[in-house]
Backbone as ProteinMPNN parsed JSONL, in Angstrom:
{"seq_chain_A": "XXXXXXXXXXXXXXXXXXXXXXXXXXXXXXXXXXXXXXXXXXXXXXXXXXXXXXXXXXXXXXXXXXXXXXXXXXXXXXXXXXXXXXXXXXXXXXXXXXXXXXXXXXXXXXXXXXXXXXXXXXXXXXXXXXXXXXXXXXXXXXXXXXXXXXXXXXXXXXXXXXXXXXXXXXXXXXXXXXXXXXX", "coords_chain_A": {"N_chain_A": [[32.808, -36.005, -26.508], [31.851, -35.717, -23.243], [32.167, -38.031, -20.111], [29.566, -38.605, -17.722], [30.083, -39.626, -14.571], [28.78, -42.1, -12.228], [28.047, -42.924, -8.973], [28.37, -46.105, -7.73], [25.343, -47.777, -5.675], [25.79, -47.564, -2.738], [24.33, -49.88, -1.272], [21.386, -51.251, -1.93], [19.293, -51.265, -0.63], [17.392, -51.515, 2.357], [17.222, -54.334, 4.707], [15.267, -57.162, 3.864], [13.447, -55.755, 1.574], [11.504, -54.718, -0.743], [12.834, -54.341, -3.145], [14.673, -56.031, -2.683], [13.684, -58.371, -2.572], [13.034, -58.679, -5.263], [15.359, -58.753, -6.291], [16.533, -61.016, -5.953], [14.789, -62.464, -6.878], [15.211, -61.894, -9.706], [17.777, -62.794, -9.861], [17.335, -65.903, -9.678], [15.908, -66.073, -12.052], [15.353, -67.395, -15.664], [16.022, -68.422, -19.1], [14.935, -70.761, -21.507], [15.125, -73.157, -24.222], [12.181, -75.304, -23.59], [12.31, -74.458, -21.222], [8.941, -73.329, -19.073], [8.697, -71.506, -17.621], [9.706, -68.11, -16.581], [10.741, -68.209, -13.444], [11.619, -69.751, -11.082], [9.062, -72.108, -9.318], [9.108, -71.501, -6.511], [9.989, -68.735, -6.292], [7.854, -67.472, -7.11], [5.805, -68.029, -6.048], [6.82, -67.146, -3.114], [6.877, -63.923, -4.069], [4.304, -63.524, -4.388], [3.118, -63.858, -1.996], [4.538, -61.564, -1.459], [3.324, -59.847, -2.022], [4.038, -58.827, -4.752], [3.784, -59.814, -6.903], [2.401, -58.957, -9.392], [4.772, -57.696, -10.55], [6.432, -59.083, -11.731], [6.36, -59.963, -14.869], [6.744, -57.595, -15.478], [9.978, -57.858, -14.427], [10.693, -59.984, -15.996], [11.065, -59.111, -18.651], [12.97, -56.95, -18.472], [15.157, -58.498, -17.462], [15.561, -59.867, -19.877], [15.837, -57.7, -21.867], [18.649, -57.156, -20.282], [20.114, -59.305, -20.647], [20.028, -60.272, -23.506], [21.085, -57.544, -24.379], [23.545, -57.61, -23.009], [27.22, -57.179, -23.11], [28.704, -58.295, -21.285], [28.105, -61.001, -18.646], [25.627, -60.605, -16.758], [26.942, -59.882, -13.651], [24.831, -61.01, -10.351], [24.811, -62.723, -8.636], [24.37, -65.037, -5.905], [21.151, -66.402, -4.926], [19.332, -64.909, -1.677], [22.093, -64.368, -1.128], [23.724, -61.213, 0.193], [23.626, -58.148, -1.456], [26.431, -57.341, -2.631], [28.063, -57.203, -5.218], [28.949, -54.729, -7.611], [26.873, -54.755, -9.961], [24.882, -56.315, -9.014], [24.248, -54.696, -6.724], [23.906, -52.388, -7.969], [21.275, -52.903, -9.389], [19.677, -53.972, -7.52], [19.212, -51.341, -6.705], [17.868, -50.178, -8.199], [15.692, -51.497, -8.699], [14.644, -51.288, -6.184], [13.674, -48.486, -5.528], [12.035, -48.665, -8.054], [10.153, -50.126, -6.98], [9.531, -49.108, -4.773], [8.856, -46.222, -4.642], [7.455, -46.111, -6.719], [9.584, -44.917, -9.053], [12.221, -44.473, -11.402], [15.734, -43.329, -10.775], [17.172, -41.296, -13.038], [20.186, -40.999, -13.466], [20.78, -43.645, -11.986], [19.881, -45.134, -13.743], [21.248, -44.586, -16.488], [23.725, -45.462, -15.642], [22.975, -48.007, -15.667], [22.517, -48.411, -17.87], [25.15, -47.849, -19.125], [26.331, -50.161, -18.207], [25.397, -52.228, -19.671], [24.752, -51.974, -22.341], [25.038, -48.67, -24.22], [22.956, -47.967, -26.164], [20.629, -49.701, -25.617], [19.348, -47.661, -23.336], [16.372, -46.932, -23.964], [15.304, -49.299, -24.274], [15.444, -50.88, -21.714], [14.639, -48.391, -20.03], [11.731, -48.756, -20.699], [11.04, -51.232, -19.858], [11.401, -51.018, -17.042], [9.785, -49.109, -16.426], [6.994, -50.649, -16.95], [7.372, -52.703, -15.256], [7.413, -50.731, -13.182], [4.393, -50.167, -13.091], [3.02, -52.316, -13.209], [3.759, -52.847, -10.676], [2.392, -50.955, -9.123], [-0.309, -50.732, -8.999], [-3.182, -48.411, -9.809], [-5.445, -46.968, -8.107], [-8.829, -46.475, -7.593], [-11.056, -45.122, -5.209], [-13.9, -45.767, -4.287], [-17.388, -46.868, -3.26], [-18.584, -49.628, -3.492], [-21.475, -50.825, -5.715], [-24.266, -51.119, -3.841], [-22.968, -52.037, -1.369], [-23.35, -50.595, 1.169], [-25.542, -50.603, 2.052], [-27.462, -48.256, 2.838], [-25.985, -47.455, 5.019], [-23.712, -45.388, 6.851], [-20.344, -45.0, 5.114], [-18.103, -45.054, 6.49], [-18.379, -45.816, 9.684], [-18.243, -45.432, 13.081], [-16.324, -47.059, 15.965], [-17.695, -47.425, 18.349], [-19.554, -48.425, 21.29], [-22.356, -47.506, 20.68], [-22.509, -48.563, 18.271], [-24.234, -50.481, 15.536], [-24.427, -53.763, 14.718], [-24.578, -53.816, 11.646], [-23.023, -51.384, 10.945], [-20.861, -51.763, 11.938], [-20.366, -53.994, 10.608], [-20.331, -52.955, 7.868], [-18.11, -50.899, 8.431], [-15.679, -52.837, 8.716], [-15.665, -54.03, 5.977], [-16.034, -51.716, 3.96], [-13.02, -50.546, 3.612], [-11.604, -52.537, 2.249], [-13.744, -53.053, -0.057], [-12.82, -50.436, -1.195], [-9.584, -50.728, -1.612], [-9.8, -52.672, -3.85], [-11.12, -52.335, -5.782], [-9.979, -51.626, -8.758], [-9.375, -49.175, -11.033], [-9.249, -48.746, -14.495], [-7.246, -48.529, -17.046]], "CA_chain_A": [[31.715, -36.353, -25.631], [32.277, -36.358, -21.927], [31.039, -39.299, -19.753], [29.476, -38.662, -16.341], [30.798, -40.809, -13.401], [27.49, -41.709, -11.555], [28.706, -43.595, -8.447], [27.278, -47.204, -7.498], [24.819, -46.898, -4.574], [26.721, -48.187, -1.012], [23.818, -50.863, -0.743], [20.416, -51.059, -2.539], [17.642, -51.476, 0.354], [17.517, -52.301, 3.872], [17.61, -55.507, 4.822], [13.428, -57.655, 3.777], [13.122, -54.268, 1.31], [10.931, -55.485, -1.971], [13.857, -54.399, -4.184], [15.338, -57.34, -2.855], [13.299, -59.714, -2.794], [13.159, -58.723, -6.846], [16.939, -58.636, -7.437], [16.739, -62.459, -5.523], [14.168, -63.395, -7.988], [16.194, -61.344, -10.806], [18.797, -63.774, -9.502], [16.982, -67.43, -10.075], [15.462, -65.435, -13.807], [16.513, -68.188, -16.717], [15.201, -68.806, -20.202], [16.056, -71.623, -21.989], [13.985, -73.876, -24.643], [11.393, -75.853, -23.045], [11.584, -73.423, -20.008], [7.993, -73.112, -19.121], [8.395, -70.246, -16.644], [11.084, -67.965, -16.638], [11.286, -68.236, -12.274], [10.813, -71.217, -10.76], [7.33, -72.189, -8.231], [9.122, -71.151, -5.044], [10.164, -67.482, -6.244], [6.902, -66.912, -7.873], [4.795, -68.405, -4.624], [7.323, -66.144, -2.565], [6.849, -62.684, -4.394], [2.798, -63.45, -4.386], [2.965, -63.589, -0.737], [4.917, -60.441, -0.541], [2.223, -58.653, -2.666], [4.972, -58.563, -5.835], [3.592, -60.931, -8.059], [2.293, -58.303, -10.548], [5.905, -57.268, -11.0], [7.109, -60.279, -12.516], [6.169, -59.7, -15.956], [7.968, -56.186, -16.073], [11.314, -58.058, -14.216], [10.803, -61.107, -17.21], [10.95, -57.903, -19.332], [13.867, -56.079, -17.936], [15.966, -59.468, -17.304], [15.569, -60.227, -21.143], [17.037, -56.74, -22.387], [20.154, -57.296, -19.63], [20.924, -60.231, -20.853], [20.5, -59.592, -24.813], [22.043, -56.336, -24.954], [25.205, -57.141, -22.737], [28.24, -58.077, -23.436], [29.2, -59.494, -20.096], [27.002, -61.639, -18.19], [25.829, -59.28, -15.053], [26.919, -60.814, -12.041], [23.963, -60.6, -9.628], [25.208, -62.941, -7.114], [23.238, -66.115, -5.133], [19.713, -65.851, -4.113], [19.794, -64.975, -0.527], [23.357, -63.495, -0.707], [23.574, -59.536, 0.052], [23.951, -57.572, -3.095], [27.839, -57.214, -2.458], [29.068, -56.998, -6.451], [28.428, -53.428, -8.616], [25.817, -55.266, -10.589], [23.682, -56.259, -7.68], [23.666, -53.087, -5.626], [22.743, -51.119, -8.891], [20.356, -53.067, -9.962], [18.801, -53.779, -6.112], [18.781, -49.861, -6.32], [16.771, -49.846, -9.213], [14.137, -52.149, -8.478], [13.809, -51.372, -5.188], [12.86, -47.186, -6.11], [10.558, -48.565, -8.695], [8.921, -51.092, -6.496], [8.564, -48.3, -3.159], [8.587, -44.668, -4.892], [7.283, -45.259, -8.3], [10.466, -44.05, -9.812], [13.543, -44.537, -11.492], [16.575, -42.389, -10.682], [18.197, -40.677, -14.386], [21.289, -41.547, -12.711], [21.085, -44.89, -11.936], [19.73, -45.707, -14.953], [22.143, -44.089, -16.983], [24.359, -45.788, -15.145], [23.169, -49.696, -16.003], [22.577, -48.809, -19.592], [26.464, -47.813, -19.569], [27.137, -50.975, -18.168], [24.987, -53.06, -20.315], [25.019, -50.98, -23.655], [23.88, -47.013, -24.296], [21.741, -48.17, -26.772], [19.436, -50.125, -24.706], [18.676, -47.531, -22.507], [15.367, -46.768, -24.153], [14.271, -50.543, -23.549], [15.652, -50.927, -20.295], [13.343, -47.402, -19.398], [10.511, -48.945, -21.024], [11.283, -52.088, -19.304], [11.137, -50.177, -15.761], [8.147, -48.241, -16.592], [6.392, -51.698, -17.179], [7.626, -53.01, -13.803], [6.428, -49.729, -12.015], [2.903, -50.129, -13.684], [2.606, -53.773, -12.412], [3.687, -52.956, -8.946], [1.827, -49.657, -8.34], [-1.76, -50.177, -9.489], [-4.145, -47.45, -9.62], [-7.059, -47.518, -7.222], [-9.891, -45.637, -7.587], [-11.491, -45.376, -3.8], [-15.419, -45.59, -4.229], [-18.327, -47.691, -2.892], [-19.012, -50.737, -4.258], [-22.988, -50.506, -5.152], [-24.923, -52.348, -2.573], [-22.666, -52.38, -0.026], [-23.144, -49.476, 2.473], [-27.224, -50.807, 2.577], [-27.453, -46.85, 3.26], [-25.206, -46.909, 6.396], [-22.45, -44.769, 7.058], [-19.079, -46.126, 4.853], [-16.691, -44.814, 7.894], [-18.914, -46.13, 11.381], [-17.69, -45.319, 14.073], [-16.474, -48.201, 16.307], [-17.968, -47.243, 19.676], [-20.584, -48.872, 22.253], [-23.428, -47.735, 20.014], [-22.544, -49.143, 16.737], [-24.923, -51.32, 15.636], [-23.883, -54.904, 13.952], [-24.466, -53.411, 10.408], [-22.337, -50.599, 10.62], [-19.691, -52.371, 12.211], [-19.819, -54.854, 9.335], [-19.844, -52.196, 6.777], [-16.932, -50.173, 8.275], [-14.692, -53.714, 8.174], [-15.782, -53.806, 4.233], [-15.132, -50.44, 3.463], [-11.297, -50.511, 3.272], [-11.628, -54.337, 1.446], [-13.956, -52.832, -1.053], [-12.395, -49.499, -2.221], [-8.905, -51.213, -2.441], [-9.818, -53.816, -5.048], [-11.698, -51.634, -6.801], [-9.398, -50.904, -9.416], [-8.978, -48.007, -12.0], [-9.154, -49.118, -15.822], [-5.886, -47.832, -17.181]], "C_chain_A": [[32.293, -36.716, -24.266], [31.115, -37.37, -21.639], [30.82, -38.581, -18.023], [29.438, -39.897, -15.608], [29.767, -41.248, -12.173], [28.306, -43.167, -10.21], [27.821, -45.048, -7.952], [26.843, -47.115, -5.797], [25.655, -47.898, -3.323], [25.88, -49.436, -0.906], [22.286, -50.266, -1.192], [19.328, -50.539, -1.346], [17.936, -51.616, 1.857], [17.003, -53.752, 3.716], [15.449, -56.231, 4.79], [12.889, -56.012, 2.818], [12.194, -55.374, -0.418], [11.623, -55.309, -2.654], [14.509, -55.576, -3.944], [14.816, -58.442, -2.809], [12.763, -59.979, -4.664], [14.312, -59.075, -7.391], [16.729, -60.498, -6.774], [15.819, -63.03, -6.801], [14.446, -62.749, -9.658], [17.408, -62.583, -10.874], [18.703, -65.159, -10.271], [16.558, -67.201, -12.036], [16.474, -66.614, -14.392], [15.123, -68.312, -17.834], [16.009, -69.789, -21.26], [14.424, -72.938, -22.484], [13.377, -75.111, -23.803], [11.079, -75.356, -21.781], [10.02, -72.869, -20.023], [7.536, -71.553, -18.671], [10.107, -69.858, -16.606], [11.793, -67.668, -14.69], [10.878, -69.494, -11.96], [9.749, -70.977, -9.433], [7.883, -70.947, -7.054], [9.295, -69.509, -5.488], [8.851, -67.012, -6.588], [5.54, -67.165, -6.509], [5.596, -67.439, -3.186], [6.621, -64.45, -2.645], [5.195, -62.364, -4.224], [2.494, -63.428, -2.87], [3.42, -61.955, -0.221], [4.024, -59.559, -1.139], [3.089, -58.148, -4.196], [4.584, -59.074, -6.551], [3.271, -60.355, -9.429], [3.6, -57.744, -10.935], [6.915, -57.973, -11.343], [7.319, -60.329, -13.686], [7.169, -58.736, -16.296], [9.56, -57.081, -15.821], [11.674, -59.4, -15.097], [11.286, -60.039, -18.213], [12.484, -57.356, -19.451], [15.299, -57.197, -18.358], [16.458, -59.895, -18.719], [16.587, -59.343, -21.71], [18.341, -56.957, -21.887], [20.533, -57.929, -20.487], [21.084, -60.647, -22.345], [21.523, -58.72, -24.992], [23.256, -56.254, -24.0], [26.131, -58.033, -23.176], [28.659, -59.095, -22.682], [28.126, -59.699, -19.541], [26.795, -60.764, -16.717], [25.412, -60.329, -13.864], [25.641, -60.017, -10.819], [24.229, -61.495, -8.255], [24.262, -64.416, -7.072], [22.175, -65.465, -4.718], [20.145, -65.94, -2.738], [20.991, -64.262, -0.128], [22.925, -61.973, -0.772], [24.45, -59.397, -1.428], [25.734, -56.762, -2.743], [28.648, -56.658, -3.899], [28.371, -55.631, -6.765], [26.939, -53.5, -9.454], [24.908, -55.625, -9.733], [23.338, -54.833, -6.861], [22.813, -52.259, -6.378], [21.518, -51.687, -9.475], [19.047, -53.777, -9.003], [18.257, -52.383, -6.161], [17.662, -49.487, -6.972], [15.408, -50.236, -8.98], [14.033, -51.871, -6.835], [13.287, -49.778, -5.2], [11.818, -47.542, -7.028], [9.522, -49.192, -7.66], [8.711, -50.058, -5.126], [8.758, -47.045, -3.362], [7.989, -44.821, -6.311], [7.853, -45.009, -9.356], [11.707, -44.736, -9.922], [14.305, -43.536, -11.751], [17.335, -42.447, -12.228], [19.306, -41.221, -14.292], [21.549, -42.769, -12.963], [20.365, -45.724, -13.54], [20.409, -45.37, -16.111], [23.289, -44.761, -16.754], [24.456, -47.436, -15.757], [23.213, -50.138, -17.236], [24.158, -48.719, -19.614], [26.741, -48.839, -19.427], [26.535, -52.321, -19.227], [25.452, -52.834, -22.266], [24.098, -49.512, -23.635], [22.843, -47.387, -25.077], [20.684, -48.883, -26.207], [18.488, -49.265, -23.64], [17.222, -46.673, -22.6], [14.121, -48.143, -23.565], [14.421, -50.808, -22.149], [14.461, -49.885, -19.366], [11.908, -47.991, -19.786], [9.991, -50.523, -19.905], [10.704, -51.924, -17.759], [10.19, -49.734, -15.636], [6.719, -49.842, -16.459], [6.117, -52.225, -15.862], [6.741, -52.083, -12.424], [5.024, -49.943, -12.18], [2.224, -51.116, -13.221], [2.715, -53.324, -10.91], [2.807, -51.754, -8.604], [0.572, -49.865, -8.899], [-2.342, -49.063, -9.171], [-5.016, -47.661, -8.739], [-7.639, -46.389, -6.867], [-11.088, -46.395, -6.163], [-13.137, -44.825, -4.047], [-16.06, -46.533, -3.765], [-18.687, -48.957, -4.021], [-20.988, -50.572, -4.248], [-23.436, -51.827, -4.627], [-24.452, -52.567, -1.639], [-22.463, -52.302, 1.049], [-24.909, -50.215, 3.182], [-27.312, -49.313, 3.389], [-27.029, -46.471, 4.696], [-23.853, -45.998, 5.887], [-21.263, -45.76, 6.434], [-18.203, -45.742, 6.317], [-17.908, -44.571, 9.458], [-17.799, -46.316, 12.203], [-17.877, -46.661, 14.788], [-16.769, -47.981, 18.098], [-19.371, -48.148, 19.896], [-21.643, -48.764, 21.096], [-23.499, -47.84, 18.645], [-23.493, -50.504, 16.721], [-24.18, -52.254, 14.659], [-23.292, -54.83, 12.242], [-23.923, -52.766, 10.252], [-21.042, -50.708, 10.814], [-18.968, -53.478, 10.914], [-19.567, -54.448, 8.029], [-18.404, -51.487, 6.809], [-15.623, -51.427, 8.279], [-14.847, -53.771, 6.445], [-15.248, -52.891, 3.694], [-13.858, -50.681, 3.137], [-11.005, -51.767, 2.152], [-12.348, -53.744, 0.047], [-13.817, -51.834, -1.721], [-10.648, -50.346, -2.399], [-8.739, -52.202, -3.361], [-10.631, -53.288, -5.912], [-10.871, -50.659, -7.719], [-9.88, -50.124, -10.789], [-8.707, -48.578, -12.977], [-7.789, -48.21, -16.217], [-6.396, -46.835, -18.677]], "O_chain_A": [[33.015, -37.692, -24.062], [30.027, -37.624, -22.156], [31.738, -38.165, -17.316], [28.896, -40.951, -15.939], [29.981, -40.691, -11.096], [28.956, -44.135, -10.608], [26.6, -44.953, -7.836], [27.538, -46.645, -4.896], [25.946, -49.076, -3.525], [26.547, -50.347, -0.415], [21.952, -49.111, -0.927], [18.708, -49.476, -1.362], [19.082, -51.896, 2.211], [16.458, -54.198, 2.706], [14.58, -55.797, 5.546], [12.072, -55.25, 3.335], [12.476, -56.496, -0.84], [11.489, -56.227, -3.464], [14.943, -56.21, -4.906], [15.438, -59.487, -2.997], [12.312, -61.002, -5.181], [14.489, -59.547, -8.514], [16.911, -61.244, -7.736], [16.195, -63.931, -7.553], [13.856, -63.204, -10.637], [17.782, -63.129, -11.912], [19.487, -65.575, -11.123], [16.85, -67.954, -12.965], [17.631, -66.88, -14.064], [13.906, -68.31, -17.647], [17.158, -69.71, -21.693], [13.444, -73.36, -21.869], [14.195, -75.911, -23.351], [10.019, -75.578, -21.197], [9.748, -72.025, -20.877], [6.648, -70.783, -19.035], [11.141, -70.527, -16.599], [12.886, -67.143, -14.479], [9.978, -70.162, -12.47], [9.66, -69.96, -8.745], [7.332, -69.879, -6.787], [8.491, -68.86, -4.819], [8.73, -65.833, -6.256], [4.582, -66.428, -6.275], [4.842, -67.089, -2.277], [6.056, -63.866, -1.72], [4.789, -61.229, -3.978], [1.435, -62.869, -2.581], [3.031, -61.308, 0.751], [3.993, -58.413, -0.69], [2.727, -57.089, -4.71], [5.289, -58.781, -7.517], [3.642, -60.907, -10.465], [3.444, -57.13, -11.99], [8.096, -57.629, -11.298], [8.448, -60.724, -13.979], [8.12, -58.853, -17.069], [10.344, -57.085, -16.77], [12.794, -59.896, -14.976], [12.349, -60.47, -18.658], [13.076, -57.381, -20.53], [16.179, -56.95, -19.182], [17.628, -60.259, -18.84], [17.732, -59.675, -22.016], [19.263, -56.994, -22.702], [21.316, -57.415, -21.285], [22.086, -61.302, -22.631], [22.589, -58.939, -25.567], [23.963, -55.247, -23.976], [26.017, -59.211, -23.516], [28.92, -60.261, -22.979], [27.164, -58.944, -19.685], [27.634, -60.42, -15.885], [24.493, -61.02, -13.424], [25.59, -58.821, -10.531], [23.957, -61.13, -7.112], [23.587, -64.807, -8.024], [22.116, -64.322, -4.264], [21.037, -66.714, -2.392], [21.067, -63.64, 0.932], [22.057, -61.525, -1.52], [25.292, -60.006, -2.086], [25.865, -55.539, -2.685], [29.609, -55.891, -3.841], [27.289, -55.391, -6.23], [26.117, -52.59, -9.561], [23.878, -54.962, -9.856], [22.301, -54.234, -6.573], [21.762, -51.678, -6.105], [20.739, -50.926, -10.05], [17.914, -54.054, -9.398], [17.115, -52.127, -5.781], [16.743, -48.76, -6.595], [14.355, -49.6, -9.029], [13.08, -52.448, -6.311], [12.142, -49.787, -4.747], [10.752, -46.929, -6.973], [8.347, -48.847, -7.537], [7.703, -50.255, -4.449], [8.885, -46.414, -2.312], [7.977, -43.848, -7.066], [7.286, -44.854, -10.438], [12.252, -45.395, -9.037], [14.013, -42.763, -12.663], [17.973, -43.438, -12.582], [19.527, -42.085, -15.141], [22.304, -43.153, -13.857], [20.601, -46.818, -14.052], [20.021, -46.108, -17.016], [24.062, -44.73, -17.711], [25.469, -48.004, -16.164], [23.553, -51.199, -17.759], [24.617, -49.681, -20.229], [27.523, -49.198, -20.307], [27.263, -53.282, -19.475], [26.208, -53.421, -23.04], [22.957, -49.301, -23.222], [21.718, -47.121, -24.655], [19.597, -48.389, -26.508], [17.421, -49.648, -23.161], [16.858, -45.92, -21.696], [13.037, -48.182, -22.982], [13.414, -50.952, -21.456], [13.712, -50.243, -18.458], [10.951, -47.629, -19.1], [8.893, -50.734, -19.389], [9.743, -52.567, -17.337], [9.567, -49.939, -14.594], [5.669, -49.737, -15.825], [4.999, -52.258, -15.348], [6.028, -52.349, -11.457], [4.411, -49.862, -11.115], [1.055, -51.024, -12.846], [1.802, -53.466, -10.098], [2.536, -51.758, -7.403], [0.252, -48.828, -9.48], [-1.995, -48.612, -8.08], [-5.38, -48.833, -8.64], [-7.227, -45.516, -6.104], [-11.651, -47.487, -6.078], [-13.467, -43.641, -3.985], [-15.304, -47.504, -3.723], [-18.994, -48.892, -5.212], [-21.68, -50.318, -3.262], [-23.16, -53.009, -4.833], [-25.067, -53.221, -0.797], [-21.886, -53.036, 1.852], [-25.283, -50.281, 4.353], [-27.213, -49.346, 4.616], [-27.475, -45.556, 5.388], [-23.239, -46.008, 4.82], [-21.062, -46.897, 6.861], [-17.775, -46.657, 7.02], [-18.155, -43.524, 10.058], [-16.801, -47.031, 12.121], [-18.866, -47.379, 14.639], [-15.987, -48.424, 18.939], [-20.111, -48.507, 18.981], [-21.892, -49.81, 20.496], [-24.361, -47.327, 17.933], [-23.522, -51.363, 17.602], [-23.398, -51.763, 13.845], [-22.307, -55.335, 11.702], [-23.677, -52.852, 9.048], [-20.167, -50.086, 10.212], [-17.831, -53.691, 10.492], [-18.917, -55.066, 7.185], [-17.651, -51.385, 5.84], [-14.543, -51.019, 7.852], [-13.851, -53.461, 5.791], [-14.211, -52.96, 3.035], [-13.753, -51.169, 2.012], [-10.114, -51.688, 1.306], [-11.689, -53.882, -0.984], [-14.395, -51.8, -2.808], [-10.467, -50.61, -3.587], [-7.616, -52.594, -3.677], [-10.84, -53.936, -6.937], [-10.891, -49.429, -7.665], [-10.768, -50.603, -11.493], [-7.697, -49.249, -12.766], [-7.472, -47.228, -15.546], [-5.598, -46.06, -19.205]]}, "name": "protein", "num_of_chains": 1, "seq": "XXXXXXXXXXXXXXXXXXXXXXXXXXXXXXXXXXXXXXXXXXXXXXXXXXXXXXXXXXXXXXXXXXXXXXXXXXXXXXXXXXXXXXXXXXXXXXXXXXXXXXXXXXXXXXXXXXXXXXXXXXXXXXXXXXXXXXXXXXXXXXXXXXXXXXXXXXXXXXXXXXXXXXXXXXXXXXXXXXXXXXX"}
C-alpha cells in the first residue's frame, strides 16, 4: 500500500477569516465532568456575533473524534495566536472551506485522518458534514403571507415611492432570509 504525501496548507485563511475564528474556538474546546458547556461564554457570545453560532455543535462534534481517536494530543496553539504548528494550519484549512465554500477538500481530509487515525476518517467526514449543515442553512426565498399588502416585493427607491412600498422593499430581504427551508 502506497501512502500519498498531501502537503500542509502554507496558512489556513486570511487574517478575521471564519475558519479562524473556529480553529480559536477549536482552541478554548474542553470536556471534562461537570463541564456544562464544552466553550466557554466569551467564545460562544463571540462566534454568535460573527453569525457562527450554528456551527458549534458540528465543531463539539469534530473536537470529540480528534481527541478520542488520537494518539497525540493535536497541538492547536493559543487562542489568538496565528495557526503557526501543522495541526493548526490543517485544521484552520478545514474549517475555514467548510465554513466559506461548503466543502471539504479529499486531500486535506485525508490528510488529518492520517494524522489522527485512518480509521476515523468516516467520523471525522461525518463530523464536517454536520458542521457544513449548521453553517450553511438552506433558504428558501419567498414572501412571507401578508406582507407585500399587494405592493410590489422589489419597489423601487425613487421620488415617487410611496411610504408603503418603501417599507415593504426594506422587509423584503429580512423576510425571505429567515424564511428557512425544512431539511
Amino acid at each position: 500500500m502506497t501512502r500519498t504525501v498531501v502537503p500542509f496548507p502554507t496558512r489556513p485563511a486570511e487574517p478575521g477569516a471564519p475558519g479562524l475564528a473556529l480553529l480559536d474556538a477549536a482552541r478554548t474546546w474542553r470536556r471534562a465532568p461537570g463541564c456544562d458547556s464544552p466553550f466557554p461564554p466569551s467564545t460562544v457570545r463571540r462566534l454568535g456575533a460573527s453569525g457562527l453560532l450554528g456551527a458549534l455543535s458540528g465543531l463539539d462534534t469534530l473536537m470529540a473524534v480528534l481527541t478520542v481517536h488520537s494518539d497525540d494530543p493535536i497541538a492547536l496553539g493559543q487562542p489568538g495566536d496565528d495557526p503557526t504548528g501543522p495541526d493548526s494550519r490543517l485544521l484552520g484549512a478545514l474549517l475555514d472551506q467548510a465554513v466559506c465554500e461548503g466543502r471539504v477538500d479529499d486531500r486535506l481530509l485525508e490528510r488529518l485522518s492520517e494524522r489522527v487515525a485512518p480509521a476515523a476518517r468516516p467520523l471525522l467526514r461525518k463530523a464536517l458534514d454536520t458542521l457544513i449543515r449548521a453553517a450553511w442553512p438552506r433558504v428558501l426565498r419567498c414572501a412571507l403571507p401578508g406582507v407585500w399588502h399587494g405592493a410590489d416585493p422589489v419597489a423601487s427607491w425613487d421620488s415617487d415611492s410611496d411610504a408603503d412600498s418603501m417599507d415593504n422593499a426594506m422587509i423584503a430581504p429580512l423576510a425571505t432570509a429567515y424564511h428557512l427551508a425544512a431539511e
